[in-house]
Structures are given as structure tokens and as C-alpha cells.
C-alpha positions as CSV (number, residue, x, y, z in Angstrom):
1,X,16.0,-6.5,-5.6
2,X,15.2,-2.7,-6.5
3,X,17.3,0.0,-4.7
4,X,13.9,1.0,-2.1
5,X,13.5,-2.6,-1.1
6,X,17.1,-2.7,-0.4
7,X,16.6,0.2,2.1
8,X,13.3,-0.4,3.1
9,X,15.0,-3.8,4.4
10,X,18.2,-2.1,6.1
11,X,15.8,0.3,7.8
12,X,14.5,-2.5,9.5
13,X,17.4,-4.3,10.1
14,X,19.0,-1.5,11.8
15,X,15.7,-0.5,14.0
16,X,15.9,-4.2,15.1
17,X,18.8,-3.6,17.0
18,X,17.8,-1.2,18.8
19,X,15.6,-1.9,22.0
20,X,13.7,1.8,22.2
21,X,12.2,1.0,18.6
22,X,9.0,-0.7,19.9
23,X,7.9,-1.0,16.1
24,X,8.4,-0.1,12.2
25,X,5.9,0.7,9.9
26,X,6.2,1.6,6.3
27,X,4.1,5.0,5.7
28,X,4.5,5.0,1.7
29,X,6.8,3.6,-0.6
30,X,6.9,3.9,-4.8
31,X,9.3,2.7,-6.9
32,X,12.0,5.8,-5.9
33,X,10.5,6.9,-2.7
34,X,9.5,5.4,0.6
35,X,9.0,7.0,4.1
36,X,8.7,4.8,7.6
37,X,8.3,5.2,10.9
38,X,10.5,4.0,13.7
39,X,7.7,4.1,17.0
40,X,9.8,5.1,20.2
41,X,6.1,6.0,22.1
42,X,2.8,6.8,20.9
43,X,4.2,10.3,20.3
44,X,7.5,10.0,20.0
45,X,9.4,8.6,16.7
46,X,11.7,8.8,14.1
47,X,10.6,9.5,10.5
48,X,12.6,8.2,7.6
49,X,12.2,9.6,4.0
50,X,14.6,9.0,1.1
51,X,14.1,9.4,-2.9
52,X,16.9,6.9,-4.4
53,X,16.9,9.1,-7.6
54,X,17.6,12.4,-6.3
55,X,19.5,10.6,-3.7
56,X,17.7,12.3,-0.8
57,X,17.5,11.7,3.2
58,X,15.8,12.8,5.6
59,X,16.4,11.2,9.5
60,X,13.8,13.0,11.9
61,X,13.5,13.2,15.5
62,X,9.7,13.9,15.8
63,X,8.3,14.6,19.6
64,X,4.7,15.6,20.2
65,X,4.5,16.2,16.5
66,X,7.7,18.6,16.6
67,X,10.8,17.4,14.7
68,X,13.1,17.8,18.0
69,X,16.1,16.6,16.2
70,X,17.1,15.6,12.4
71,X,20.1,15.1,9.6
72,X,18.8,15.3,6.2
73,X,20.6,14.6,2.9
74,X,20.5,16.4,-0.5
75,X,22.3,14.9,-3.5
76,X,25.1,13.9,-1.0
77,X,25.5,17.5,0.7
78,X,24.1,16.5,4.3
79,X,23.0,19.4,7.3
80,X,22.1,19.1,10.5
81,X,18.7,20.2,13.0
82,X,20.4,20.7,16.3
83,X,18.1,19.6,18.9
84,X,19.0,22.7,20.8
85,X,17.1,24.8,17.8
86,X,15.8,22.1,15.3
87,X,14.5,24.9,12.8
88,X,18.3,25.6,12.1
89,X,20.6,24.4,9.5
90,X,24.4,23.3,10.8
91,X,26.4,23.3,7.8
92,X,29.7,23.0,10.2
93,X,31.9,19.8,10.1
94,X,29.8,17.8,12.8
95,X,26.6,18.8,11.2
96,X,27.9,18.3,7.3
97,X,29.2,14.5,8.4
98,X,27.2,12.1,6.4
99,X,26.1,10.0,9.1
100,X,24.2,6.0,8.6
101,X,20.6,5.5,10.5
102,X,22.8,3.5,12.9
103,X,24.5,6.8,14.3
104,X,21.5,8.9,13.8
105,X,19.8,6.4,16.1
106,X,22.5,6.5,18.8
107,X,22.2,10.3,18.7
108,X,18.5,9.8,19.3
109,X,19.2,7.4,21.9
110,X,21.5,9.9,23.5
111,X,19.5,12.8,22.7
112,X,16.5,10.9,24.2
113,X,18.1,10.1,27.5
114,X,19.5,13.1,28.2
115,X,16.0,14.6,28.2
116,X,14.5,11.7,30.2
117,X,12.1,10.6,27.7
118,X,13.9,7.0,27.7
């Protein structure tokens, strides 16, 4: 099995365990590339990008067609878009943490509730 399907197939183990996701759907996907989406509402999700050669990932929080919310990864070096101001870049210890799509989606989850949109 090729390194994408691999991921492609954790992404939607993962979203499976979480009851918010109402559905997944695979946007694009090439031999080294593949972005999905994670439904929440009809305008609400979380976008998933990664490029398994330049070993790049991008988790996004995307509300009313706003990233809200995001952890992105770039040849291991990972940041952070605080959802207090998700156009800045936390390069502190919390946002620097290389974090799985399991915790990103908990801090969704969290994120989510604490705004009332779950």
C-alpha cells in the first residue's frame, strides 16, 4: 500500500471516531498529495492537506469559509493558527508540538464548543 493511501485510510479511521464528523470526502489525491474534507456542517469543516515527499501538513479549522483555527507542518517544523487570531504563526512550545489529527480534532471539538457551534 503507497504512503497516501495509508493516510488517506487513517484520516478516515480517525474521523470515524468522532461523532461531530457527519462525513469525509476526499477533495484530490495524486500519488504524493491528497487533500479531504472532514463535514462538521454545511459550513463548517476541517480541511486536511499533506504532500508525503516534502512531508507537509496542513490541519484546518475552516468556518464560513474562514480558517478559524489550524496546525500545519513543514518538513517536520510544525506552527500553530490560534483561533484567537488564526492569521498568526505560534512558534512557542504549545504551538511548535507536532500534534496527530486525533488531537487536532479534540482541539476542534473543544474549540467548537466553546463557541457554541457544537
Amino acid at each position: 500500500m503507497k504512503a497516501i493511501d495509508i493516510f488517506e485510510a487513517q484520516v478516515y479511521e480517525v474521523a470515524s471516531r468522532f461523532s461531530f464528523i457527519r462525513r469525509v470526502v476526499t477533495l484530490d489525491k495524486t500519488v504524493n498529495t491528497i487533500k479531504l474534507r472532514l463535514y462538521i456542517t454545511s459550513e463548517c469543516f476541517v480541511q486536511i492537506y499533506t504532500n508525503v515527499r516534502k512531508k507537509l501538513i496542513n490541519y484546518v479549522l475552516i468556518f464560513n469559509w474562514d480558517r478559524i483555527y489550524g496546525r500545519n507542518c513543514d518538513s517536520g517544523a510544525w506552527h500553530r493558527h490560534p483561533h484567537e487570531n488564526p492569521d498568526a504563526h505560534d512558534f512557542s512550545p504549545e504551538g511548535a508540538r507536532e500534534v496527530s489529527l486525533e488531537e487536532f480534532l479534540i482541539e476542534v471539538q473543544q474549540i467548537l464548543e466553546e463557541a457554541g457551534l457544537l
